[in-house]
N, CA and C atoms as an extended XYZ file, in Angstrom:
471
Properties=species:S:1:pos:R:3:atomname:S:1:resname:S:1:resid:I:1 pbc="F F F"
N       -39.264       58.626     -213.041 N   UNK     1
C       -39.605       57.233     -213.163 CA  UNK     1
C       -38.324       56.399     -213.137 C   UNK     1
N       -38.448       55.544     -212.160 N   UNK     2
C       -37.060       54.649     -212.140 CA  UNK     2
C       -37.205       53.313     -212.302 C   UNK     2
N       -36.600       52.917     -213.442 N   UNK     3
C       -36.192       50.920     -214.054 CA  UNK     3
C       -35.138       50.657     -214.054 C   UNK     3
N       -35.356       49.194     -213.859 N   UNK     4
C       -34.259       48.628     -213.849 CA  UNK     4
C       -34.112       47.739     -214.854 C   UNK     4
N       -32.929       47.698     -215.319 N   UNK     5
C       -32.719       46.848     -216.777 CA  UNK     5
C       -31.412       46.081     -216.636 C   UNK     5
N       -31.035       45.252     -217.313 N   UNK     6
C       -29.845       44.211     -217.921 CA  UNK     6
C       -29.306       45.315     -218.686 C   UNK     6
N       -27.769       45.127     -219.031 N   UNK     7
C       -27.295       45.645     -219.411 CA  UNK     7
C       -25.832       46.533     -218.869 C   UNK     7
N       -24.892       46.682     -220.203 N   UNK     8
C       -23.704       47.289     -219.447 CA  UNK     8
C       -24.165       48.724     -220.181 C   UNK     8
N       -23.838       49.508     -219.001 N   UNK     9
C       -24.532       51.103     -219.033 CA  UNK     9
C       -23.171       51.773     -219.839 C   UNK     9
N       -22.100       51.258     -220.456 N   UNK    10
C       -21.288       51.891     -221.273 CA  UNK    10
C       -22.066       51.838     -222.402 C   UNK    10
N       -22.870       50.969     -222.730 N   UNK    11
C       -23.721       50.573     -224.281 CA  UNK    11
C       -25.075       51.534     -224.402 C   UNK    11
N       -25.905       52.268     -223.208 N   UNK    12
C       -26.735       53.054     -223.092 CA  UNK    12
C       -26.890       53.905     -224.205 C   UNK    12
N       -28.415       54.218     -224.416 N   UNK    13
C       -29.157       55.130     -225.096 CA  UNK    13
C       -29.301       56.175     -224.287 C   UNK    13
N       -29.297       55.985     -222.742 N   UNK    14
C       -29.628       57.506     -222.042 CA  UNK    14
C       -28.277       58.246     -222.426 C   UNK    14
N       -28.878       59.549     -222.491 N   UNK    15
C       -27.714       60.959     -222.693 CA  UNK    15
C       -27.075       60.832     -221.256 C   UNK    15
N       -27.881       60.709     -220.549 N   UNK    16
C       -26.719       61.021     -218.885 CA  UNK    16
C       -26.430       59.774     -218.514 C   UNK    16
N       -25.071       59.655     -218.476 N   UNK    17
C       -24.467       58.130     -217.978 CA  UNK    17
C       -23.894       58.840     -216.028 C   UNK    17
N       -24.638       58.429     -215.142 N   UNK    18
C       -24.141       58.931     -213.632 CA  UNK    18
C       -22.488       57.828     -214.054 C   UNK    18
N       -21.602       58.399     -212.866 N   UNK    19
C       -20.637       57.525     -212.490 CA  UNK    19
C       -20.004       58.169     -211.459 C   UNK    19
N       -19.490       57.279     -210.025 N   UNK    20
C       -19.577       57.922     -208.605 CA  UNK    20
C       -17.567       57.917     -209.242 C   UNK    20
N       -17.360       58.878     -208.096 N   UNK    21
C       -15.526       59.130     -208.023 CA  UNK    21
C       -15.107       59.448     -206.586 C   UNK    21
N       -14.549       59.282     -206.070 N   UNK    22
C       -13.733       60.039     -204.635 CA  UNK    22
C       -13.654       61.238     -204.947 C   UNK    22
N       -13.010       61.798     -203.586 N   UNK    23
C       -13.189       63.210     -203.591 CA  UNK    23
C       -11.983       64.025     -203.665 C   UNK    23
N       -10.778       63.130     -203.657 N   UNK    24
C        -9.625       63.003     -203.360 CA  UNK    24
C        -8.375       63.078     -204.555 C   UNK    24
N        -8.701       62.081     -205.541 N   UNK    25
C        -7.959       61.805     -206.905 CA  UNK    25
C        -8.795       61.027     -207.717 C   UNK    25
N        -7.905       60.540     -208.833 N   UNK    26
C        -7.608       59.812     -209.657 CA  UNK    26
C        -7.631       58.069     -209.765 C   UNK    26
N        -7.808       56.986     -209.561 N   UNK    27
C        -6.736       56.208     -209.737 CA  UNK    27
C        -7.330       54.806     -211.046 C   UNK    27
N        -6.491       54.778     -211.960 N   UNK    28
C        -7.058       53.788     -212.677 CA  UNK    28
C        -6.425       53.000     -212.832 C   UNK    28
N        -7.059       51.112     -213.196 N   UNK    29
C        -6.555       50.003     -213.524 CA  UNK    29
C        -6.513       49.304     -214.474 C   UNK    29
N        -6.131       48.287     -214.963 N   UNK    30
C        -5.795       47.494     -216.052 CA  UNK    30
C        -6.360       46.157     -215.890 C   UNK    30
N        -6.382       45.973     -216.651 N   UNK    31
C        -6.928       43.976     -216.443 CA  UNK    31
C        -8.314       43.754     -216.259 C   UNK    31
N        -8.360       42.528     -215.747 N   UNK    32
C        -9.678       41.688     -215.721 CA  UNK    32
C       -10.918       42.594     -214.680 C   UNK    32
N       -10.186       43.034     -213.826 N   UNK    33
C       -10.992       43.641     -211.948 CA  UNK    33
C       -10.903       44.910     -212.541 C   UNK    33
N       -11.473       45.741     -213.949 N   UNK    34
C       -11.469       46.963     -214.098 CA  UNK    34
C       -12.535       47.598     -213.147 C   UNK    34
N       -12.656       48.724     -212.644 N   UNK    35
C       -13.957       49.573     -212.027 CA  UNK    35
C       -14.285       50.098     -213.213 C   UNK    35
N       -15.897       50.114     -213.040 N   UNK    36
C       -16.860       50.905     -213.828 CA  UNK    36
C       -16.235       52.387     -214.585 C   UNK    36
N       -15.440       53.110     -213.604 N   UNK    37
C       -14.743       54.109     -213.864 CA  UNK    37
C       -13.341       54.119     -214.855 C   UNK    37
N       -12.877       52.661     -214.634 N   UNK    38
C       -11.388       52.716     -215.966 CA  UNK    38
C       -12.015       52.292     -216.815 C   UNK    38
N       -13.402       51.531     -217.085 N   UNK    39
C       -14.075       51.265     -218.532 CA  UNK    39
C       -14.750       52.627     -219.322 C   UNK    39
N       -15.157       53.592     -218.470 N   UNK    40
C       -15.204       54.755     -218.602 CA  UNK    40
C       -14.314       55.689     -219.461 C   UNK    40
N       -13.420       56.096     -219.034 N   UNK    41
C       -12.382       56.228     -219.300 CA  UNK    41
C       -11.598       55.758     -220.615 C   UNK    41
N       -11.632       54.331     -220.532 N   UNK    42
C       -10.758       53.809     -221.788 CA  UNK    42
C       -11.801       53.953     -223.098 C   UNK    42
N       -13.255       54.016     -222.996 N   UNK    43
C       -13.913       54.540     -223.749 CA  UNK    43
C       -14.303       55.797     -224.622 C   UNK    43
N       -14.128       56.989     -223.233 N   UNK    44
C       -14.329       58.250     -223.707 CA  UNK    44
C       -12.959       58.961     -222.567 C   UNK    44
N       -11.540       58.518     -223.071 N   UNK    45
C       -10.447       59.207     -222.396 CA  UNK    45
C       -10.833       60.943     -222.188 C   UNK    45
N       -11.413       61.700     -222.589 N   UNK    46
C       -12.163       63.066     -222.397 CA  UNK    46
C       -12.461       63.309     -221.033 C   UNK    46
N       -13.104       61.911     -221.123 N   UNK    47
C       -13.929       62.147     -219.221 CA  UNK    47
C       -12.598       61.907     -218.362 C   UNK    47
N       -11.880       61.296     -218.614 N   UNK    48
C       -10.478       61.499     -217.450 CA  UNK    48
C        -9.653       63.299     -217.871 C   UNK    48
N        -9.708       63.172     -218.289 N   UNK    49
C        -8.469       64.425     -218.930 CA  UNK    49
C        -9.232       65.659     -218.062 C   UNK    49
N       -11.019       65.650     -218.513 N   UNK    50
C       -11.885       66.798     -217.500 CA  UNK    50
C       -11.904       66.283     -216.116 C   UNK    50
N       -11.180       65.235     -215.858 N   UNK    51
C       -11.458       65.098     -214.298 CA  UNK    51
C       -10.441       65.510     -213.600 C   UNK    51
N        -9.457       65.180     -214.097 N   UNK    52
C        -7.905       65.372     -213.862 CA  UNK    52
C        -7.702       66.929     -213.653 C   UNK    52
N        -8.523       67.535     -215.019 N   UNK    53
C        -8.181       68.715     -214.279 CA  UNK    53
C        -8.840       69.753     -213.396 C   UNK    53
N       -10.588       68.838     -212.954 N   UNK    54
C       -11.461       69.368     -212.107 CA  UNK    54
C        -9.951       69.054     -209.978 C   UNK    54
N        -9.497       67.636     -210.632 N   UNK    55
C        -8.804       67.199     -209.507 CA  UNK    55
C        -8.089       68.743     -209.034 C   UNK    55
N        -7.200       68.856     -210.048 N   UNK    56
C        -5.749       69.612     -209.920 CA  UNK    56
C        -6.732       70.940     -209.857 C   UNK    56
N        -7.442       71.666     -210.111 N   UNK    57
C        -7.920       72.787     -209.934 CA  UNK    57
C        -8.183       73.438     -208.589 C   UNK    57
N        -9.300       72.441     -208.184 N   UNK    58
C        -9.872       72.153     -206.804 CA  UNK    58
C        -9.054       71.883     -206.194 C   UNK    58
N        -7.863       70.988     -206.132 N   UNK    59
C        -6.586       71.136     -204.835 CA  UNK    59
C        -5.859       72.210     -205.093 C   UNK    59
N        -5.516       72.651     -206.154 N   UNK    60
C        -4.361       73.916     -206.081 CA  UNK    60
C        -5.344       75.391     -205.438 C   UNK    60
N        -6.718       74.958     -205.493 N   UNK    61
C        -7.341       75.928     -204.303 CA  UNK    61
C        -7.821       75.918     -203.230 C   UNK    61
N        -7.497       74.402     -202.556 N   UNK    62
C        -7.648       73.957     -201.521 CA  UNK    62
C        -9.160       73.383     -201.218 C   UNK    62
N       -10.182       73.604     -202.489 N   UNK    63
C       -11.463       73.246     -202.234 CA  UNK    63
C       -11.786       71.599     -202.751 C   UNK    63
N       -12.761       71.152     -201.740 N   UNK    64
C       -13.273       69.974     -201.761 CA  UNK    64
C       -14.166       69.628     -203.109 C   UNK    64
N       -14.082       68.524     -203.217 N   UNK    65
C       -14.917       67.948     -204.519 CA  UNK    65
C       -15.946       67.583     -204.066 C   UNK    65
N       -16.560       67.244     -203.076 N   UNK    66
C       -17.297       66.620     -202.397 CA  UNK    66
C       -18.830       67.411     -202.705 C   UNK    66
N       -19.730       66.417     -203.165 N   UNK    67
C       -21.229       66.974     -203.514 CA  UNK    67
C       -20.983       67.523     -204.932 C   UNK    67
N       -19.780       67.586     -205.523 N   UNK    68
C       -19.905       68.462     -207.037 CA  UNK    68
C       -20.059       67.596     -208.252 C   UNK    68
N       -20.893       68.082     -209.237 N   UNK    69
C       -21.141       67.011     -210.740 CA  UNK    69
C       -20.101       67.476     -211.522 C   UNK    69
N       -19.313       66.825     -211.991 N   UNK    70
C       -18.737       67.264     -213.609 CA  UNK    70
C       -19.141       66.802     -214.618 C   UNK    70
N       -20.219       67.251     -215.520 N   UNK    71
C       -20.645       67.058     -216.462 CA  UNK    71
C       -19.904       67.434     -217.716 C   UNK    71
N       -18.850       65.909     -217.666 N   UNK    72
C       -18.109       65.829     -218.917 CA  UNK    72
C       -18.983       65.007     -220.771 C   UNK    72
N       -18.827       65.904     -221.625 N   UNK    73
C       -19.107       65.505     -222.842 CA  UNK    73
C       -18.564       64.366     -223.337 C   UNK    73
N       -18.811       63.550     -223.956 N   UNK    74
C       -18.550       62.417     -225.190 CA  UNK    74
C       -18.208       62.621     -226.330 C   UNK    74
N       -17.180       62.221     -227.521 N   UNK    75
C       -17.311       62.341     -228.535 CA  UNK    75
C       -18.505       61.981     -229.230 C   UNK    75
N       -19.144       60.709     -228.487 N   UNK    76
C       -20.762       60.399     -229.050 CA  UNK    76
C       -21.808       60.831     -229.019 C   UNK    76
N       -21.850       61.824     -227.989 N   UNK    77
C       -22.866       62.757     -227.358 CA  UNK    77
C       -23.709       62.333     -225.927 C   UNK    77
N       -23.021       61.455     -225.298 N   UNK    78
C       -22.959       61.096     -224.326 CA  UNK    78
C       -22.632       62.136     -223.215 C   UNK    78
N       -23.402       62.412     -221.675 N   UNK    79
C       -22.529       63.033     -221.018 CA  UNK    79
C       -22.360       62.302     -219.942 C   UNK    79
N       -20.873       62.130     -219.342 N   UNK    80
C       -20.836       61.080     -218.200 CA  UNK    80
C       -20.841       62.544     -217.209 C   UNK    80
N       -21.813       62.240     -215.696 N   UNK    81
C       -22.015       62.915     -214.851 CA  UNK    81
C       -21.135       62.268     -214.046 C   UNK    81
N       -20.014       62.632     -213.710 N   UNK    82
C       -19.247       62.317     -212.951 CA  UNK    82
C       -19.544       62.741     -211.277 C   UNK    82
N       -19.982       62.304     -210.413 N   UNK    83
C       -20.532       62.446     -208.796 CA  UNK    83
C       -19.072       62.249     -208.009 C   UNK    83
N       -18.759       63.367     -207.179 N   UNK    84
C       -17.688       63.447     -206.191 CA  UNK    84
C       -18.469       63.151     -205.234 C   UNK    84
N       -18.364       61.646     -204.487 N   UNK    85
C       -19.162       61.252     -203.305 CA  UNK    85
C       -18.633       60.409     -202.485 C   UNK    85
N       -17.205       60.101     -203.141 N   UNK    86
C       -16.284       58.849     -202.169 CA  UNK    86
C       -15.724       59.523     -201.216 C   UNK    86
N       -15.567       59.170     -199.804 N   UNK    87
C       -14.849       59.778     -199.301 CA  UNK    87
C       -13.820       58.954     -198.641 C   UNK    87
N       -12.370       59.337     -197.942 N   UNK    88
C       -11.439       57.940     -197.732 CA  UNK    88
C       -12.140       57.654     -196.242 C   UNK    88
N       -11.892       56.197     -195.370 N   UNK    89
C       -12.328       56.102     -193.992 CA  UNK    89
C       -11.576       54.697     -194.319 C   UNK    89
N       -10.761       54.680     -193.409 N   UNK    90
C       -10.157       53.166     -192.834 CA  UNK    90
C        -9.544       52.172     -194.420 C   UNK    90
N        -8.854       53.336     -195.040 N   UNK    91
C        -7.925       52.337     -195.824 CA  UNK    91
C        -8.995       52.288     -196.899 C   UNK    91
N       -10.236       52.609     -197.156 N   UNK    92
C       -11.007       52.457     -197.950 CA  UNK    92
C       -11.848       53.963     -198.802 C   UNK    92
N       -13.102       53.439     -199.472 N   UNK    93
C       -13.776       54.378     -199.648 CA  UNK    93
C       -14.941       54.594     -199.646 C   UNK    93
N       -15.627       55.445     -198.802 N   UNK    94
C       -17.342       55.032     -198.567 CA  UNK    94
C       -18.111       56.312     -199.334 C   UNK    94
N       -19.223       55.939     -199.392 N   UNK    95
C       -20.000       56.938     -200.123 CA  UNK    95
C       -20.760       57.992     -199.071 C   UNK    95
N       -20.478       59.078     -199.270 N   UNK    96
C       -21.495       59.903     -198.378 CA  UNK    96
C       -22.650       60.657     -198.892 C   UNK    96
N       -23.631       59.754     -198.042 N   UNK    97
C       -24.616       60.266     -198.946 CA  UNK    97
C       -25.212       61.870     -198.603 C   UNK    97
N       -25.036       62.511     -197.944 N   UNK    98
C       -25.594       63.972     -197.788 CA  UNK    98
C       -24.439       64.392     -199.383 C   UNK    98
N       -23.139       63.957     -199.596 N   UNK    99
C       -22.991       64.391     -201.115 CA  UNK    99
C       -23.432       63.897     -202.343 C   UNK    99
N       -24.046       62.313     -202.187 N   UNK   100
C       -25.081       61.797     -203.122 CA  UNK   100
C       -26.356       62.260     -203.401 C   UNK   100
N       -26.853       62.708     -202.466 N   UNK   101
C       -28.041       63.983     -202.416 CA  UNK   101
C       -27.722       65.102     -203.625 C   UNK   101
N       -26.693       65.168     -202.939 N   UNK   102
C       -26.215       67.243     -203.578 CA  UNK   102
C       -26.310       66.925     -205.252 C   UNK   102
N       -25.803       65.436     -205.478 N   UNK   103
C       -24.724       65.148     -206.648 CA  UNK   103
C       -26.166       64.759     -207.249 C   UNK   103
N       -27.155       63.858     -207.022 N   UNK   104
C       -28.140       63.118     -207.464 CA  UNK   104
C       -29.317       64.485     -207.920 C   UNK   104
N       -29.764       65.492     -207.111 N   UNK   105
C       -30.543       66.378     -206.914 CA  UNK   105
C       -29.883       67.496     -208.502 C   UNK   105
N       -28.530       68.038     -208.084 N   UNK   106
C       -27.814       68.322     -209.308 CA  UNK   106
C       -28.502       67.845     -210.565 C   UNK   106
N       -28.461       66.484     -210.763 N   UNK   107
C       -28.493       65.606     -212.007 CA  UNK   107
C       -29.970       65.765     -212.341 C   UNK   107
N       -30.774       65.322     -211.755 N   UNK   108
C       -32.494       65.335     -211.878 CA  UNK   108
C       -32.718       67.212     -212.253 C   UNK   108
N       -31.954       68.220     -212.327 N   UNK   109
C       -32.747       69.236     -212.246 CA  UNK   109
C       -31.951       69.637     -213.735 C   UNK   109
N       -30.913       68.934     -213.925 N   UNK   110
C       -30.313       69.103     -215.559 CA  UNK   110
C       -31.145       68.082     -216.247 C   UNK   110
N       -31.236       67.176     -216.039 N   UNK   111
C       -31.863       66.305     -216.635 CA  UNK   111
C       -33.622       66.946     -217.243 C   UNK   111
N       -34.341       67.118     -216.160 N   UNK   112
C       -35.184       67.654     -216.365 CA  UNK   112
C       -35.280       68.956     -217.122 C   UNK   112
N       -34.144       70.138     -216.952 N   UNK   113
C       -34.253       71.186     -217.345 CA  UNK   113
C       -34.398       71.048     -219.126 C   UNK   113
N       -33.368       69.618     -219.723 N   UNK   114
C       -32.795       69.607     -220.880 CA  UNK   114
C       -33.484       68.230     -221.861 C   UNK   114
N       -34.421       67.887     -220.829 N   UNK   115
C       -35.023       66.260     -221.299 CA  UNK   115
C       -34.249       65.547     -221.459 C   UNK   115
N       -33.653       64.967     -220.459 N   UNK   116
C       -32.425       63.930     -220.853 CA  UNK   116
C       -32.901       62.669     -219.550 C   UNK   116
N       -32.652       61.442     -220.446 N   UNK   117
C       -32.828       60.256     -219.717 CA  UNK   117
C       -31.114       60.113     -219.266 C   UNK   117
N       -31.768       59.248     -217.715 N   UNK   118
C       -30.634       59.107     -216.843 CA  UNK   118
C       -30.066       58.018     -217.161 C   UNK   118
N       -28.907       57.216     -217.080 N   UNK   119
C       -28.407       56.039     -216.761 CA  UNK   119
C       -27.680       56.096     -215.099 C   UNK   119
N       -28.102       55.450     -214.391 N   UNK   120
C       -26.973       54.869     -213.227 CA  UNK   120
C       -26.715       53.441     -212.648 C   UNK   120
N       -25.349       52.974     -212.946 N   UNK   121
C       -25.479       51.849     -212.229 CA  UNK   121
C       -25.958       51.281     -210.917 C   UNK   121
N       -26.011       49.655     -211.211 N   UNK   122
C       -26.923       49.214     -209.944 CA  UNK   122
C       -25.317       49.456     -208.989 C   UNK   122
N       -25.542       49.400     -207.898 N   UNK   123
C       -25.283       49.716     -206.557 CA  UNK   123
C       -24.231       51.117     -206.686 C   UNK   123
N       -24.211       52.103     -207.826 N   UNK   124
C       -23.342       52.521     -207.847 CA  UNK   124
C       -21.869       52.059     -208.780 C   UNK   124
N       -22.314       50.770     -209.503 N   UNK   125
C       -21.070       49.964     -209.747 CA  UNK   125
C       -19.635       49.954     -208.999 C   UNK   125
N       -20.323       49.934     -207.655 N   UNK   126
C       -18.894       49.606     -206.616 CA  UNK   126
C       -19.871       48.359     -205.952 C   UNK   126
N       -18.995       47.954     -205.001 N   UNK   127
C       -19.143       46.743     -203.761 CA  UNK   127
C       -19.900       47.860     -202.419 C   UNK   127
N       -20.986       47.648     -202.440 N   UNK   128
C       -21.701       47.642     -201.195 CA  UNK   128
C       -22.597       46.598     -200.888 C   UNK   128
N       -23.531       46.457     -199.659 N   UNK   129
C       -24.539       45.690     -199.272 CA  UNK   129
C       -26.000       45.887     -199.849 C   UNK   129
N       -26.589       44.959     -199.545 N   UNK   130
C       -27.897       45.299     -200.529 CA  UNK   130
C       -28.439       46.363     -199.240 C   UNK   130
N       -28.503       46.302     -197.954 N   UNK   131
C       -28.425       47.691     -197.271 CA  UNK   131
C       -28.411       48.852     -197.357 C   UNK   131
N       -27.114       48.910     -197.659 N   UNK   132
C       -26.541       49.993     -198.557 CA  UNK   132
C       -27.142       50.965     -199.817 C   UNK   132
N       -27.234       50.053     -200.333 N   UNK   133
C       -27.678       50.005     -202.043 CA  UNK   133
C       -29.106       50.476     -201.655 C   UNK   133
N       -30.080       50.224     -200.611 N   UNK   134
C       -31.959       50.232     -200.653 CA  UNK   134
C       -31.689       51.820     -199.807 C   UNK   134
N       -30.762       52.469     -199.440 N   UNK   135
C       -30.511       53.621     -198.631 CA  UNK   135
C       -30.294       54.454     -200.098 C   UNK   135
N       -29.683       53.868     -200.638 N   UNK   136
C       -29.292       54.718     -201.959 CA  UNK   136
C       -30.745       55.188     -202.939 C   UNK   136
N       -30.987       53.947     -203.330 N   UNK   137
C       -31.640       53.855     -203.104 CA  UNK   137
C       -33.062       54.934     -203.293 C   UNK   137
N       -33.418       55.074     -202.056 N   UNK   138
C       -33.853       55.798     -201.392 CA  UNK   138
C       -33.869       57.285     -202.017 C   UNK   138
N       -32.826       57.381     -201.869 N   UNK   139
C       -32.147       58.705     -202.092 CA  UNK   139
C       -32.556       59.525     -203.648 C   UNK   139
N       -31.887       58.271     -204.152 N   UNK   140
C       -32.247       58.255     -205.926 CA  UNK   140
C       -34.040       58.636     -205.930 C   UNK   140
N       -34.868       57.701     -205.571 N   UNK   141
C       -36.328       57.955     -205.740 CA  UNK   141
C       -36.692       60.065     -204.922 C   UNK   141
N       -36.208       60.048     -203.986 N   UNK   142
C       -36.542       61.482     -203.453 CA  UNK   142
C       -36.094       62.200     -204.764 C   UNK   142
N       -34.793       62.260     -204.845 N   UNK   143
C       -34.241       63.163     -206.241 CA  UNK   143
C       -35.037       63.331     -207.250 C   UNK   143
N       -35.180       62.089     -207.945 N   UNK   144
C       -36.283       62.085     -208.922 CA  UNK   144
C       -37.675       62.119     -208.635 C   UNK   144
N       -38.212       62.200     -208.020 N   UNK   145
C       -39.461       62.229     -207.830 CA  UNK   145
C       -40.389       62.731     -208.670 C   UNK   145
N       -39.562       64.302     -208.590 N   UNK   146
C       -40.606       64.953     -209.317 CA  UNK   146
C       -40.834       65.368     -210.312 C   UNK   146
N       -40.231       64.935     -211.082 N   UNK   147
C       -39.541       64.780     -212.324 CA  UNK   147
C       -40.325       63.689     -212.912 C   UNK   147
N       -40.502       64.129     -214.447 N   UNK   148
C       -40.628       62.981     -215.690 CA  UNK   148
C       -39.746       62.414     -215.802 C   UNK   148
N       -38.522       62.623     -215.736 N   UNK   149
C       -37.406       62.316     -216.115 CA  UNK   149
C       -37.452       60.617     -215.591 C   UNK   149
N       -36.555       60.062     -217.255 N   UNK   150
C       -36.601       58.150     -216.858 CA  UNK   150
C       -35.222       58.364     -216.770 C   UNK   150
N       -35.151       57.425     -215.678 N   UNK   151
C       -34.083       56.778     -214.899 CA  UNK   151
C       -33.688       55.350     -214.676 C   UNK   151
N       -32.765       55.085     -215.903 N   UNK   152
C       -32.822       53.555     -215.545 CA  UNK   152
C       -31.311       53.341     -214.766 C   UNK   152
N       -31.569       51.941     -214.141 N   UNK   153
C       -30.767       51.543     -213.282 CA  UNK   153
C       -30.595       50.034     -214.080 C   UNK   153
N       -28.968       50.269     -214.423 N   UNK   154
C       -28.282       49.334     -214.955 CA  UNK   154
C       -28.067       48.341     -214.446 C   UNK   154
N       -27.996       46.760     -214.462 N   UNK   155
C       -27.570       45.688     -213.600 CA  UNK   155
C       -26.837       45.027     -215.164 C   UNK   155
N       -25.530       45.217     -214.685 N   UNK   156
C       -24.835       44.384     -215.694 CA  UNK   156
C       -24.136       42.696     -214.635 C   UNK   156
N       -24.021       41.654     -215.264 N   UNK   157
C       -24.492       40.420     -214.944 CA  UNK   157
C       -22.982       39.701     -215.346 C   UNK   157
């Protein structure tokens, strides 16, 4: 079941907080233009430290991140599902969704296995088109489908 609600999804009651990453590194910011991902972070520093070293693992064996969940813990009992789905193209970073599949499908079958409500932000909490976003979308409803599992979709304002 998928809703949509108000709200900043760092403040969530769901146990699974989704949050998308590249496939590539690391990179975090400071200031006003934080990403969803350095508020993350400056919240539950845990979820960087397990990413950092999902990063350095996976390159010192030459394997791709791409399609993989890291289901990092919270001191609160939170787990942020971290989704490897960015990939680089033209100076930028786009989402591929045959690894949003892998990453989304992943999540719905833990979720379900363990009764855990989802959180994911609206568009991903990056900059895409509403295009974009109804493809995603998309994607999200197949995953869950079949599943009880509630899934809300954050729109923070």
């Amino acid at each position: 079941m998928l809703c949509k609600i108000g709200g900043n999804i760092i403040d969530t009651k769901c146990k699974i907080i989704v949050q998308q990453a590249n496939s590539v590194g690391i990179e975090c910011t400071d200031g006003p233009r934080q990403s969803l991902f350095d508020q993350v972070i400056h919240k539950w520093p845990t979820v960087f430290d397990q990413c950092h070293e999902i990063y350095s693992s996976f390159g010192r064996a030459g394997l791709s991140l791409l399609g993989h969940v890291n289901y990092a813990d919270t001191d609160d009992g939170h787990i942020v599902a971290v989704c490897f789905t960015k990939v680089p193209a033209d100076g930028t970073f786009v989402v591929d969704h045959n690894a949003l599949e892998c990453c989304f499908r992943d999540i719905a079958d833990y979720a379900y296995e363990y009764e855990m409500t989802v959180a994911i932000p609206y568009k991903l909490g990056i900059e895409i088109s509403d295009h974009e976003w109804s493809k995603i979308l998309d994607i999200i409803g197949r995953c869950f489908c079949w599943s009880n599992t509630r899934c809300y979709i954050y729109q923070y304002d």
